[in-house]
N, C-alpha and C positions, 0 to 999 in steps of 0.2 A: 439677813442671812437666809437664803435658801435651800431648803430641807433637797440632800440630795437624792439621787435615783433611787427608786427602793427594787428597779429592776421588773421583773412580768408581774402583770396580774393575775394572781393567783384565783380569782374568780371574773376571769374575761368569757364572755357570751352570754348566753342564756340558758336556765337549766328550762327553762318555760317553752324555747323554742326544741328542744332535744325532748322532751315530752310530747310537745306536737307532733312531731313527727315521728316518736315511737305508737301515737295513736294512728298514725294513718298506717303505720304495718300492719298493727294488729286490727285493723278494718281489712286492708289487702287480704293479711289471714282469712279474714273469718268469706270472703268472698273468696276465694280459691279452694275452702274447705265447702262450699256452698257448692258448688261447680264443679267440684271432683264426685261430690254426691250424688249429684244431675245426671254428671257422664257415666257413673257406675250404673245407677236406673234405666238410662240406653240401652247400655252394653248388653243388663240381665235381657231387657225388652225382644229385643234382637237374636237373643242367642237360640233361639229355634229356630230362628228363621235360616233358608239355605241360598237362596240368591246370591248369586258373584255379586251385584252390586252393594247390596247390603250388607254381607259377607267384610268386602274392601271398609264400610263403612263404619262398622264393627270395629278393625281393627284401628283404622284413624281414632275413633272417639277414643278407644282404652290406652294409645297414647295418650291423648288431650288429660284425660282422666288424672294418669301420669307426672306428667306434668303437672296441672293443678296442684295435686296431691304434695307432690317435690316442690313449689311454689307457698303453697300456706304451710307446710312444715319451716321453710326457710324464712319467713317471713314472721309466723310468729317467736322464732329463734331469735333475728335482728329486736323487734319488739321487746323483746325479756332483757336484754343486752341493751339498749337503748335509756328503758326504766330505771335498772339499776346506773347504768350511767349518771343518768339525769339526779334521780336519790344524793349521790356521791360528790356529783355538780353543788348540790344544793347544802348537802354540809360541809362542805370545801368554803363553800362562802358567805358561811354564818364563821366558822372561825377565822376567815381570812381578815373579815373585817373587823372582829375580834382584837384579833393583833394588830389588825391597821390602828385602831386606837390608843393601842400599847404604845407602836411605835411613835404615833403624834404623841402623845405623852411625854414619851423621852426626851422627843425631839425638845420640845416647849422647857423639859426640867434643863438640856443642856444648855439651850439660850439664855434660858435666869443665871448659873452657872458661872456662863461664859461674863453674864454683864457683871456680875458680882466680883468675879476676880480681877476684870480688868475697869471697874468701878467709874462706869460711865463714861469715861473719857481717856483714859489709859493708854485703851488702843490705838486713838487717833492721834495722842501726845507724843503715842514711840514710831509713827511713823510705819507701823508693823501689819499689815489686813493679816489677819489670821485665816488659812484654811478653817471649815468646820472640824475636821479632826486635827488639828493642831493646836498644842499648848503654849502658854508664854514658856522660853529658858528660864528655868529655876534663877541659873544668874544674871539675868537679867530684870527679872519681876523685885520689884521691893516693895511688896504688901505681903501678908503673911500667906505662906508657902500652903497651911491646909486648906486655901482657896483653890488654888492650883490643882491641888488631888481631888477637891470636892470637879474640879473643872475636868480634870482626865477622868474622875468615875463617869461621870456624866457622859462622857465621848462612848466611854467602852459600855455604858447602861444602853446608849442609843445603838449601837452596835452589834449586840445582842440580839437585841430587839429585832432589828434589819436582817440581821441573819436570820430568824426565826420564820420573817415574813417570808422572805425569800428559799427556805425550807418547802413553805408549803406552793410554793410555783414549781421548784421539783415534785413535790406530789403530785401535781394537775398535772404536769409531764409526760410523767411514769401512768398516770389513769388514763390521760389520751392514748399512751402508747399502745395499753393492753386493751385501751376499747376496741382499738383498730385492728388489733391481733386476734382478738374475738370476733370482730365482724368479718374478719378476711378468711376465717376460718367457717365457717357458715356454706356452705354450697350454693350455688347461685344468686350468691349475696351483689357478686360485680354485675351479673345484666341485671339482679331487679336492680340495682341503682345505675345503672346506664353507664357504671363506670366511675363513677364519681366519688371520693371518698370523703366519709366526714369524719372533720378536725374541729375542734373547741366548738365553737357557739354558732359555725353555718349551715344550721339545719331549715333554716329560714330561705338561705338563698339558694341553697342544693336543691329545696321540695321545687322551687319555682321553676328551676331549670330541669329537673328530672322532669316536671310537669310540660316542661317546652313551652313554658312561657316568661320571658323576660321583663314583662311591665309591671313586674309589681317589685325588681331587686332594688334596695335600697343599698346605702351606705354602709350600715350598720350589717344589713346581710353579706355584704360582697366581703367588706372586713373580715367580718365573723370567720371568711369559709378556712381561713390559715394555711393554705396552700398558694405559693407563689405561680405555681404552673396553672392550680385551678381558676385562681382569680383572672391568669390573662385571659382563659378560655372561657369563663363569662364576659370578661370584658370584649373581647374582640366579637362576641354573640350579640351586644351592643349598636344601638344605628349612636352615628355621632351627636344626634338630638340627645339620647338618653344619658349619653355619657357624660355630655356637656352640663347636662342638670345634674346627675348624681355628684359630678366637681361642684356647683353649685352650694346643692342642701347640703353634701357632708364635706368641706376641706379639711377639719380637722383630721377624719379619720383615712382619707385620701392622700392625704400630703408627704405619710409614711408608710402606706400599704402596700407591701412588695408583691409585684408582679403586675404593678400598672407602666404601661410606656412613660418615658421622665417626660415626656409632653403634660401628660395629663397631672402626675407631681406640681412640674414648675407650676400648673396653672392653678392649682389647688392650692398651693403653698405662698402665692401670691395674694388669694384673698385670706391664707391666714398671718402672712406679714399684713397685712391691712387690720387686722383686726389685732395684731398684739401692738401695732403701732399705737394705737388709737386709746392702747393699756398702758403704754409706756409713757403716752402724752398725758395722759391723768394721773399718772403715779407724778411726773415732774412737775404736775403744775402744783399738787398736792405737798409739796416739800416748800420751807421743812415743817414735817408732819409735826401737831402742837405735843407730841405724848412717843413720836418712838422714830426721831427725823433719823433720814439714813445719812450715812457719811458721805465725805464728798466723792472716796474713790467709787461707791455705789453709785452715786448721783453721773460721776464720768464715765463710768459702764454703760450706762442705760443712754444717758446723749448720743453714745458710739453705735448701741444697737440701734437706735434711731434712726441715725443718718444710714446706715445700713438696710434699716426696713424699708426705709423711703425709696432708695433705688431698686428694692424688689419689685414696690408698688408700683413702680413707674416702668419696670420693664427691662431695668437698665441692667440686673441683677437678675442670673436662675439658681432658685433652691429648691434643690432635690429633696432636701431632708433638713428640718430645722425642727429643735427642742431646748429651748431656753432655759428650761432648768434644768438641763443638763449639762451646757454649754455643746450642744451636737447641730454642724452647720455640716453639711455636704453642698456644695455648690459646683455645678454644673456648667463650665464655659461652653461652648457652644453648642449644636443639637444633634446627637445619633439621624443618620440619614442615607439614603440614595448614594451619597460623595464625600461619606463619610474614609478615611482610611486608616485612622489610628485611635483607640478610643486609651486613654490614659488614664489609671487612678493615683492620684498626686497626694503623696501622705506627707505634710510637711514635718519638721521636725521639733525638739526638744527646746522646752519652753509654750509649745504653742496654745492659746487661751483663744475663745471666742472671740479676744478684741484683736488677734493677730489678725482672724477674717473679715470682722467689722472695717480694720484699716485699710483690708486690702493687702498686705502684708505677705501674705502667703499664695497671693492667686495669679502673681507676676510672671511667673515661667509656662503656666495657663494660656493665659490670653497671649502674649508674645507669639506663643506657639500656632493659638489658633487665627491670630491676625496675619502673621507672616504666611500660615497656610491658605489663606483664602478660607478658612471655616470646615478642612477639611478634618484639621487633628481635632479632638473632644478631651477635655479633660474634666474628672469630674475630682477637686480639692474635696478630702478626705478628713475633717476634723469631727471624731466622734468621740464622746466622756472627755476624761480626765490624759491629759499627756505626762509625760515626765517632767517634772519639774516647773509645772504651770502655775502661774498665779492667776487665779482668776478676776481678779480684779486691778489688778497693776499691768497685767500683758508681759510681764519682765519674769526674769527665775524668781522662783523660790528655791532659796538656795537649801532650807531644811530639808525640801527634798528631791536634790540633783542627783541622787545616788540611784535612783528611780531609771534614770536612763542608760544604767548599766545592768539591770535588774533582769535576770531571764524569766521570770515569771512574767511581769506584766507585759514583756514584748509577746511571748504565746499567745497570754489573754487576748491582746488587741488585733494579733496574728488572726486569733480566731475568728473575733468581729470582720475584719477586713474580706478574708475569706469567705464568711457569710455573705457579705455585700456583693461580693464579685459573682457567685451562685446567682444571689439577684437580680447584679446587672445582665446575666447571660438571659434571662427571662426579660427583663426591661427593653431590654435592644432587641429580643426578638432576632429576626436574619439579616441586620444590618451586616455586612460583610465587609467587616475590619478587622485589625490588626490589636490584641486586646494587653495592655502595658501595664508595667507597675514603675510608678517614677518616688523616689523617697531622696529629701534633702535630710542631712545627719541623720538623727533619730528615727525618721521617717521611713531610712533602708531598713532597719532593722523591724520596723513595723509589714514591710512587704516580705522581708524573705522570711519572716515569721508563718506571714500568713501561705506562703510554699510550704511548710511544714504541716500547716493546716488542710493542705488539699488544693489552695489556689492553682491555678498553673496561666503564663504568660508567655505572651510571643519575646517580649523584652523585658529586662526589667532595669531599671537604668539609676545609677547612684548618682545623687550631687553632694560631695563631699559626704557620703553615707559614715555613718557610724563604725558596724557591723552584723555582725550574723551570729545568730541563737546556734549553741552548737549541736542542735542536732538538724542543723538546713544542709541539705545538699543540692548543689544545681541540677537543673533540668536540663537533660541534651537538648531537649526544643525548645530550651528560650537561650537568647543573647544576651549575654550581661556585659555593660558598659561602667565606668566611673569616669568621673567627671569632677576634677575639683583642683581647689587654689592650696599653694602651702601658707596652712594655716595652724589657729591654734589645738585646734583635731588632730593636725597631722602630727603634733610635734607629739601629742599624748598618745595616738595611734605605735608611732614609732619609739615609745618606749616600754607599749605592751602594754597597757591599762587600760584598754578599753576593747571589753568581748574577748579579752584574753588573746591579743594578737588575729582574730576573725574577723580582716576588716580588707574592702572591698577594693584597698589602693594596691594589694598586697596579695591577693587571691590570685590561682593562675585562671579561674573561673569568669572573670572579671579583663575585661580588655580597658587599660589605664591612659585617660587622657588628663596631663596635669600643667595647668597654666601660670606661667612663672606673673613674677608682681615685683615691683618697685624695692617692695619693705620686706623681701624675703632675707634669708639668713640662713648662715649651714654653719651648726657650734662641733666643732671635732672634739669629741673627748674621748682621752687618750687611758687605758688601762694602768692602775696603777703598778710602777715599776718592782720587778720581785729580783736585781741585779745583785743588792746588797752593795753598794759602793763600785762593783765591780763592770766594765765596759759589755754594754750588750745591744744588739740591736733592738732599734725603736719600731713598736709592732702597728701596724696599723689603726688610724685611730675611727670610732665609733660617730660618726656625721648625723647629728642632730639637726635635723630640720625644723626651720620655725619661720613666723612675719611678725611683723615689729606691730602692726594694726590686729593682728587676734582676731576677734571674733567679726572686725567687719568685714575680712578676707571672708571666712568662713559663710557668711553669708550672704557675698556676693556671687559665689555661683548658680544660687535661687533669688535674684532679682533681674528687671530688666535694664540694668545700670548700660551706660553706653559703654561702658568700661567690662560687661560684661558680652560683649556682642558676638565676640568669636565663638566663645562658648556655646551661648546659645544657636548661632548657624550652625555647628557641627552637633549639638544635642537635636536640633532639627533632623540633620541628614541620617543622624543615626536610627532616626526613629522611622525615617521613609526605607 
């Protein structure tokens, strides 16, 4: 079982490198207070003298003077501000790590816990993978019940904890915020830094660029600078020698660094598929381990990410963004470009687990899309954390918690994330000149129009059989909204108002409805119950229940590329040219 995200590092960068560079201010200082000294010595030197020439000369230097003076006062300002920075960096992350041990600790007591209740072999007897925060059913457990509670303290001890860590990433937040408001506040703080603003830990690769020199930025510096618009603008400052080696030495921290071209991603994230491959083949060869072997549906996880990593390695496969203990895959069908016309972010839907993308499962309306176009639509399949009702290790519901995908919070949350990403890719793609889309199957719409609520905005945004909409979305007059979907088992639950509270996309006048009829469909009239009393009355119109006899595989035939789905998919084409 692995220990889930614990979220930002609350001590990312270096306090060592934001000291270095509060010393080269306070060096600038003390050489602009040297200089302004110099030029006051002139000015006194000069001031009898009456010459026009000397006179003009006089008055340049007690600018110059000026200057200086306005120069190491600002400079040892930044310096003071930098110091304390740095001070604050440095007790940030003596307690972060602090708690990082806490929370391993927890983590380690919920595993013992967890093995003790369900007593070595339980779990795999009921057929049951437990999320990390999930309990066995009281009725269903039949071993004594205060194992259970010792099992649920455990969950909420680690919980605690996590919160506590991620407490102090808000802090480092909130101290980046104010350092920047302090430094911006400063009087010719923006030309002595050329413009450039520092964020977390890149003070390393700011100095080398203020300094106008790019051979010495690393990985770790480029990283550090936390500005997705600053990083493209070092990067692009780059000859493609340099950039090619800095993918090189760092893909780890390249592979998620926003505001690199998804070229340089894909190719960094290629040799870190190669290398978590290469973890996955000695974790398998290593089973079953003589002291803690994993179960078989771990054992079938990890063959799946395999065959998965192999066709990254080979080329066959682009990942924008991969994080295996997160279960976070962004993949990237074809390449932002010259001939580019539609660039799409594809959020698949409810249920979806890393092994939906390992199978290929979700990346069908993708590639369809970008093969039929000649390579000109781009889609980039959007799986990041936890979805609704995911099993992480079975790829199927967990149905304890299907309730998730009607849940208005966690659609914002992941609204938010999305939106972030799109801010991204507007930096990523740079001036490719496309048309920029939100495509969501079920759960998936409600993950885009979420992220409209968050500030996204789209040329299109197009439902396959979409869920619905968080209630505080409202459409944008500049995008087109489309639906797209079979009568299915969604529709039947749509149409009785249970899902989004009647906000759903078949049904919006916002929303232009294309719906494809199917073999196994069915229309149930039910009729209101009569209030005549025995007595003759007309029969009132009855209430048309829509359903299909196959459920869920209607449902999610409008997100595959089934021959049976073809039409669909030509007209989800045209709509999107």
């Amino acid at each position: 079982m692995t220990m889930p995200d614990l979220g930002a590092d609350p001590a990312a960068g270096g306090a060592e490198g934001v000291g270095e560079i509060a010393r080269s201010f306070r060096a600038y200082a003390g050489a602009s207070e040297r200089n302004a000294r110099r030029a006051a010595r002139a000015v006194d030197t000069l001031a009898n003298t009456g010459a026009d020439a000397v006179e003009a000369a006089r008055s340049d230097i007690a600018v110059l003077r000026a200057k200086y003076a306005a120069e190491g006062d600002a400079s040892s300002r930044v310096a003071g501000i930098l110091e304390s920075y740095a001070d604050a960096m440095s007790d940030l992350r003596r307690r972060a790590e602090s708690m990082r041990e806490e929370v391993e600790r927890a983590w380690a007591s919920l595993g013992d816990r967890r093995a003790a209740a369900l007593d070595g072999g339980l779990e795999s007897l009921q057929g049951w993978p437990f999320a990390w925060d999930e309990v066995m059913p009281a009725w269903l457990y039949p071993g004594d019940p205060a194992r259970l509670q010792q099992w649920q303290a455990a969950i909420e001890e680690f919980e605690q904890a996590r919160a506590a860590y991620r407490r102090l990433a808000v802090e480092r937040a909130e101290l980046d915020h104010r350092t920047r408001d302090r430094l911006r506040a400063v009087p010719l703080f923006a030309e002595l830094t050329d413009r450039w603003r520092l964020r977390g830990g890149g003070a390393d690769a700011i100095a080398d660029v203020w300094a106008g020199d790019t051979t010495d930025i690393t990985p770790q510096g480029l990283a550090a600078i936390g500005d997705a618009g600053l990083v493209r603008r070092v990067w692009d400052a780059l000859s493609e020698e340099q950039q090619r080696e800095l993918i090189a030495t760092g893909p780890a921290l390249l592979g998620s660094l926003a505001g690199l071209p998804p070229w340089a991603r894909v190719a960094a994230n290629r040799l870190n598929a190669k290398a978590r491959a290469a973890e996955v083949r000695r974790i398998l060869a290593s089973e079953p381990h003589p002291f803690s072997p994993r179960a078989g549906h771990e054992l079938d996880k990890l063959r799946a990410e395999l065959h998965y990593l192999d066709q990254v390695v080979e080329g066959r496969v682009q990942v924008y963004f991969y994080d295996h203990t997160t279960d976070s895959i962004i993949e990237m069908i074809g390449e932002p470009g010259p001939t580019t016309a539609e660039i799409n972010t594809y959020v698949p839907g409810t249920y979806t687990s890393a092994l939906s993308v390992y199978r290929g499962e979700v990346q069908q309306v993708g590639r369809w899309l970008n093969e039929s176009s000649g390579g000109s639509i781009v889609t980039f399949v959007w799986k990041v954390g936890r979805f609704p009702g995911e099993n992480e290790y079975t790829g199927i519901a967990s149905f304890a918690r299907i309730g998730e995908a009607n849940d208005e919070g966690i659609a914002l949350d992941k609204g938010q994330e999305i939106a972030a990403f799109e801010r991204e890719l507007d930096v990523a793609v740079g001036d490719v000149d496309a048309d920029r889309n939100g495509i969501g199957f079920s759960w998936g719409l409600t993950g885009i129009t979420s992220s409209e609520v968050a500030g996204a905005r789209y040329d299109g945004v197009f439902s396959l059989a979409g869920a619905g909409m968080p209630k505080d979305w409202e459409p944008s007059p500049t995008t087109t909204y489309e639906h797209f979907s079979y009568t299915d088992a969604l529709t039947t639950a749509q149409s009785l108002g249970v899902v989004w509270e009647g906000r759903n996309p078949g049904t919006h006048a916002a929303f232009t409805p294309h719906l494809f009829s199917d073999s196994a469909d069915w229309v149930l009239p039910i009729y209101p119950p009569s209030s005549g009393f025995g007595h003759s009355v007309e029969q009132p119109e009855p209430f048309l229940l829509p359903g299909n006899w196959t459920g869920i595989d209607t449902h999610n035939l409008i997100a595959s590329n089934d021959p049976r789905n073809q039409d669909a998919l030509e007209l989800i084409s045209k709509a999107l040219k």
